[in-house]
N, C-alpha and C positions, 0 to 999 in steps of 0.2 A: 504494500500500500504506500502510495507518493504521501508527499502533504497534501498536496489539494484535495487530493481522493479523502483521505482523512478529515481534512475542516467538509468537507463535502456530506460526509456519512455524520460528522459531530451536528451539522447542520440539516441534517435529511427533514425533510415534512414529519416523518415516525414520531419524532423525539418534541415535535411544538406544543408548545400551551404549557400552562402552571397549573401542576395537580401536589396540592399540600400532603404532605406524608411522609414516614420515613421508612414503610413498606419496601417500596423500590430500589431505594439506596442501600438497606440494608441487605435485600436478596444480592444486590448485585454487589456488592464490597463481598458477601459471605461465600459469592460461586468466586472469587478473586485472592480469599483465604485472607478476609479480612485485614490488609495492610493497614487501616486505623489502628487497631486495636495495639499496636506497634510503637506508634507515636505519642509525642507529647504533643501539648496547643496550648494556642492562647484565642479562645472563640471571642469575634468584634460583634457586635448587634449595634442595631440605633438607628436612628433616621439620617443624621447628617453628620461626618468628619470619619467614617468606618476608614475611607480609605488611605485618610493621611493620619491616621491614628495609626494604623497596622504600617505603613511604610515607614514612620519614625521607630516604632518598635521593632521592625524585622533590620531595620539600619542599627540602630543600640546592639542587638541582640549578637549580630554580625562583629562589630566591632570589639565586642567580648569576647569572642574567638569561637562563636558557636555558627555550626551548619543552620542556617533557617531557610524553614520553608515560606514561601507567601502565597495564599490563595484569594483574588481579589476579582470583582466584576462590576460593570462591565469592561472590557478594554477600551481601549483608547482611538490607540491605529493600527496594533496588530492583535489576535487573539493570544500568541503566545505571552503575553503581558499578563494573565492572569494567572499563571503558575511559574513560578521565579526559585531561585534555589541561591541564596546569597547576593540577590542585587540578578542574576543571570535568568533570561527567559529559558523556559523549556524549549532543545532544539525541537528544527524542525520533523529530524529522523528519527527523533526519539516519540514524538507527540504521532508521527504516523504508527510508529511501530507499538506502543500502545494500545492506540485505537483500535489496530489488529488484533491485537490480546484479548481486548474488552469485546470487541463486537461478536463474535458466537454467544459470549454468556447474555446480550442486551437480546440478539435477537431470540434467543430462546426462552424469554420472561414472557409470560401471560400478560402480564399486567405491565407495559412497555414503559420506560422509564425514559424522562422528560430528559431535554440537550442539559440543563444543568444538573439532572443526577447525575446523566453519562461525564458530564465532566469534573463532575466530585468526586467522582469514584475513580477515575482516571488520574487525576493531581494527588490521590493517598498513594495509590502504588508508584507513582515518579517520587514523593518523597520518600515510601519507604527503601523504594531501592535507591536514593540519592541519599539514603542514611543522615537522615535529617537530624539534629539534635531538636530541633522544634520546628514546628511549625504554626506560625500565622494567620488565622483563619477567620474570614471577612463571611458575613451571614450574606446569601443574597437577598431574601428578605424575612421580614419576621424575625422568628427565632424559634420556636418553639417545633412547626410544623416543615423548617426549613433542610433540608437532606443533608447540609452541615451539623444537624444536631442529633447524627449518629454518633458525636464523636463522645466518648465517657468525660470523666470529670476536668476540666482543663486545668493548665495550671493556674490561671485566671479568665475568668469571664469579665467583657467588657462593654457597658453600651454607653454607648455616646450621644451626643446631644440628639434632644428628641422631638419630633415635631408632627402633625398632623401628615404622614402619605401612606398610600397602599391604602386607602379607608375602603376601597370594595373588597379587597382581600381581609385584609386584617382589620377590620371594623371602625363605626361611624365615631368613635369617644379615643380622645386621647387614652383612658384607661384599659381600653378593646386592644388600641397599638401595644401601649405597654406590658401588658400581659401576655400579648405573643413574643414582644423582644424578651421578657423576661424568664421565657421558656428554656433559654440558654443557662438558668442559671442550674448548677448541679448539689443535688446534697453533700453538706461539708467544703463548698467549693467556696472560693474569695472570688467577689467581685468588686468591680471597681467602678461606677457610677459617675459619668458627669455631670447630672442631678439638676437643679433649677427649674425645673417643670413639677410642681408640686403634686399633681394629680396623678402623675408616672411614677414621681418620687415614693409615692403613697405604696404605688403597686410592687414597685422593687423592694420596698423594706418589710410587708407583708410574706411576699414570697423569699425572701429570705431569712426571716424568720420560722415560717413553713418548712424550711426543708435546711434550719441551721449552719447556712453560708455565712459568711462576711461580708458585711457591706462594707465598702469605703470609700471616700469623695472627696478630690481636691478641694484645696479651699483657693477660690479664684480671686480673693480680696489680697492672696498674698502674693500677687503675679504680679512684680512694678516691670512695668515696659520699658526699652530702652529705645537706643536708637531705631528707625523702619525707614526703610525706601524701597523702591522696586526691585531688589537685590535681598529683600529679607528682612528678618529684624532681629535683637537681642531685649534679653530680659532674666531678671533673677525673680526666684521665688523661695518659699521655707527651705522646702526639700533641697535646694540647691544653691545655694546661696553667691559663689560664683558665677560671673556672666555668662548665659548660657547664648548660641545664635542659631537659627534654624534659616533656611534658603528660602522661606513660603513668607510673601507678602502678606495675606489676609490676614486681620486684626483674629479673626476669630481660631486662627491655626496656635494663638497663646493657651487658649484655652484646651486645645487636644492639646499641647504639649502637655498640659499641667495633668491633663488625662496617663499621657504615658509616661510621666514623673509617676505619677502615684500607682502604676502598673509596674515598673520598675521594683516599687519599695515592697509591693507585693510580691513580685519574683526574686527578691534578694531573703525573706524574708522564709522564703521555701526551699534555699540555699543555694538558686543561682549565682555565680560572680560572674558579677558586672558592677565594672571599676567604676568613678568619678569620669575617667579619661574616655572612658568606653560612650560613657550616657553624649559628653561634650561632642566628642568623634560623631557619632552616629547621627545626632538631630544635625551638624553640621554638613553631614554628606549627605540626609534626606533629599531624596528627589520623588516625585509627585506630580506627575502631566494634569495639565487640564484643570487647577483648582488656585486661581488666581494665582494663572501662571502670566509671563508678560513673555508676547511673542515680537516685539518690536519697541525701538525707541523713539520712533519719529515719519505719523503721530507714536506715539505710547498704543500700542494693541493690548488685552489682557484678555485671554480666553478663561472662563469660570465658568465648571459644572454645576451651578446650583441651579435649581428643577422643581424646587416647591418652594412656598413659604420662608419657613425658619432657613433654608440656604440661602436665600435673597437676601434675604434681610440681614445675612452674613454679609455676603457681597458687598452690599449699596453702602453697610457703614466701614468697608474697608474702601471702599472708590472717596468716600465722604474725606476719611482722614487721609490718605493720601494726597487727593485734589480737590480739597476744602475749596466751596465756591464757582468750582469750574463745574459746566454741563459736558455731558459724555453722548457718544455717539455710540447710538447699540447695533448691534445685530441680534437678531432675538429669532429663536423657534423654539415650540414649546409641544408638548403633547397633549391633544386632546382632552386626555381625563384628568389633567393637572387642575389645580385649582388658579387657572387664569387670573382670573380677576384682581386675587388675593396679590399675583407675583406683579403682575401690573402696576397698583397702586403703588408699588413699592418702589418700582424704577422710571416710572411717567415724573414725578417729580422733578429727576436728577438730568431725563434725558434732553438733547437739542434735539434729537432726532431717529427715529429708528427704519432699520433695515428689515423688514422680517423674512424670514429663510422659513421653508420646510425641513427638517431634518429627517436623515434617512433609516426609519420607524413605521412601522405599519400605522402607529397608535398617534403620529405627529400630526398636528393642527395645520390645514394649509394655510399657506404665507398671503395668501388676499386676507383670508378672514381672519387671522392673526393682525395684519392690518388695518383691517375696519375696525376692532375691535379697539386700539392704540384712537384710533382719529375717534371714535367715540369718547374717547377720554379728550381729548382736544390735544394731543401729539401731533406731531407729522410724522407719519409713518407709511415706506414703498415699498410693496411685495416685491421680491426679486428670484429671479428664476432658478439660482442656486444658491447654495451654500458658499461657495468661490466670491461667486457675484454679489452677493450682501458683502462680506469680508472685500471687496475690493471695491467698492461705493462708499462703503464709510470709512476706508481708509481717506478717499480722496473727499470725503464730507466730511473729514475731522481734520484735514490740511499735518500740515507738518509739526504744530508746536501744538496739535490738540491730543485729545484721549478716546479711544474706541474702546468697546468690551464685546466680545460676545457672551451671551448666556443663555440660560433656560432650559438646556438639556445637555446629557453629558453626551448623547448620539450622537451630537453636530459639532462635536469638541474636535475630534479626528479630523474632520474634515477641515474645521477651522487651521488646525493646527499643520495640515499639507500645505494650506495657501503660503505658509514661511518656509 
């Protein structure tokens, strides 16, 4: 089997749609001779920061001198990007030859197992045979019902900041979401919470008392900021009291750090070593596509995956502190079941103008009525016929000394991200 045959069969029609369960994953890890059961982990849940939360900590983790695994969704610009083994994608002769392994056992399941079990269960056996010293592992959604939560007790469980999405899956009430994110947590297990949503707050400390976990939550009052420009920022906190610097502009990436600070002291705590030098090393060499990254200086471009709500509203007050006063030129596509309106209000304020894109998503909003929608608000906002073509209108509608963003879906981040 080539790659493409491989992304071909990982992608066939058989494997489409979202069926909650961990029926499937577990037949097919158990015909595979269960390579979880092998490994160590650190399970992420939460609505928004899983993925620059888990790439700070598989960067820590690394710089300690330990093998980690990273399992992260979705990608970016190539699919190998979601199974990493110290910073390194899974080749591409290795992810065909795999798939070969796995595919007799998928097709002889009754009950046919979804493109992300098949690729769950495919990234345990690459870590076990890459003799992983841990692995990394990003929920794709929920928690509870999600085929990552075959894995036994981790060395931490971790959900991150949390917000209203997935409400037809995982239900209409913050406390609906929160109960499936907190599905992940295990009896006896530590978790690590980054809290501020009281109603969620409620649900984790309940079920952690239920089932005699550990809770624990940075304290964010004791995060003083330091310098920030489009190159990053530094800051000291309790736990660390030495100026720490991470490479991720958004204001709100202090607060995941402060998240995998206090993941840290939980895994030192369980008798990891990982040094002072190790934690500094590692948030240092963090890298992280597509989450208020900057893909140019002039104008300034900044491509951000935030897609609902509570990630906007990340965004707009990191565009705010950065370019206090100045109005930004967007490129925007969104998808259909998002809570439009909500992410709108949010960046119509700040915008001079917007581009809107289709992104390329079955589920994505077209770019006219993405647009009517903007001019309803009383923006200026022009459907454009690609992805390319938005990214290069507001280049030249934000001129040389201005600021462009795109956002509103991580689908259109990739494509964003080819125009540089």
């Amino acid at each position: 089997m080539t790659y493409e045959e491989a992304l071909k069969y990982i992608h066939s029609v058989n494997w489409v749609g979202s069926k909650l369960g961990l029926e499937r994953t577990r037949e097919l890890l158990s015909r595979l001779g269960n390579p979880h059961q092998e490994l160590k982990f650190i399970h992420i849940a939460g609505t928004n920061g899983k993925g620059s939360t888990a790439a700070m900590l598989s960067s820590i983790l690394e710089h300690a001198g330990y093998r980690v695994g990273l399992y992260t969704s979705p990608f970016i610009n190539r699919f190998n990007e979601r199974i990493q083994v110290n910073g390194k994608q899974i080749p591409d002769e290795t992810l065909a030859e795999l798939t070969e392994v796995i595919r007799p056992y998928a097709d002889a399941m009754e009950d046919s197992p979804t493109e992300f079990e098949l690729i769950t269960a495919l990234a345990m056996e690459y870590f076990l045979r890459e003799q992983c010293d841990i692995v990394v592992l990003e929920v794709g959604m929920g928690g509870e019902l999600d085929s990552t939560n075959v894995i036994g007790r981790p060395e931490a469980a971790v959900i991150t900041a949390m917000g209203l999405d997935h409400v037809k899956e995982l239900g209409p009430t913050m406390a609906d979401i929160a109960r499936a994110k907190a599905g992940i947590i295990k009896p006896g297990g530590s978790v690590v919470s980054y809290g501020g949503n009281p109603e969620a707050d409620a649900v984790f400390e309940q079920v952690c008392g239920e089932k005699g976990a550990v809770l624990y939550r940075p304290d964010f009052s004791k995060i003083v900021p330091g310098g920030f420009d489009l190159d990053g920022q530094s800051f000291t906190c309790e736990s660390c009291p030495a100026e720490l610097r991470i490479p991720l502009a958004g204001r709100y990436q202090l607060n995941n750090a402060a998240v995998v600070l206090e993941t840290v002291k939980v895994l030192r705590l369980q008798g990891w070593k990982i040094s002072d030098e190790a934690v500094h090393a590692g948030l240092r060499a963090t890298r992280w596509p597509a989450r208020f990254e900057v893909l140019r200086r002039d104008p300034v471009f900044i491509v951000d995956g935030g897609h609902n709500p509570h990630g906007i509203r990340a965004t707009a007050e990191s565009l705010q502190r950065l370019f206090p006063g100045r109005k930004i030129t967007f490129v925007t596509g969104v998808m259909a079941d998002k809570d439009v309106e909500s992410i709108l209000g949010l960046i119509v304020p700040l915008a001079s103008e917007f581009f809107t894109v289709r992104p390329n998503n079955p589920r994505a909003m077209q770019a006219e009525e993405l647009a009517r929608r903007i001019q309803a608000l009383g923006a200026a906002a022009t459907a454009c016929a690609s992805v390319a073509d938005g990214v290069a209108k507001a280049v030249r509608a934000a001129g040389k000394d201005g600021v462009a963003c795109a956002l509103g879906s991580l689908y259109m981040s990739g494509e964003v991200r080819e125009c540089f």
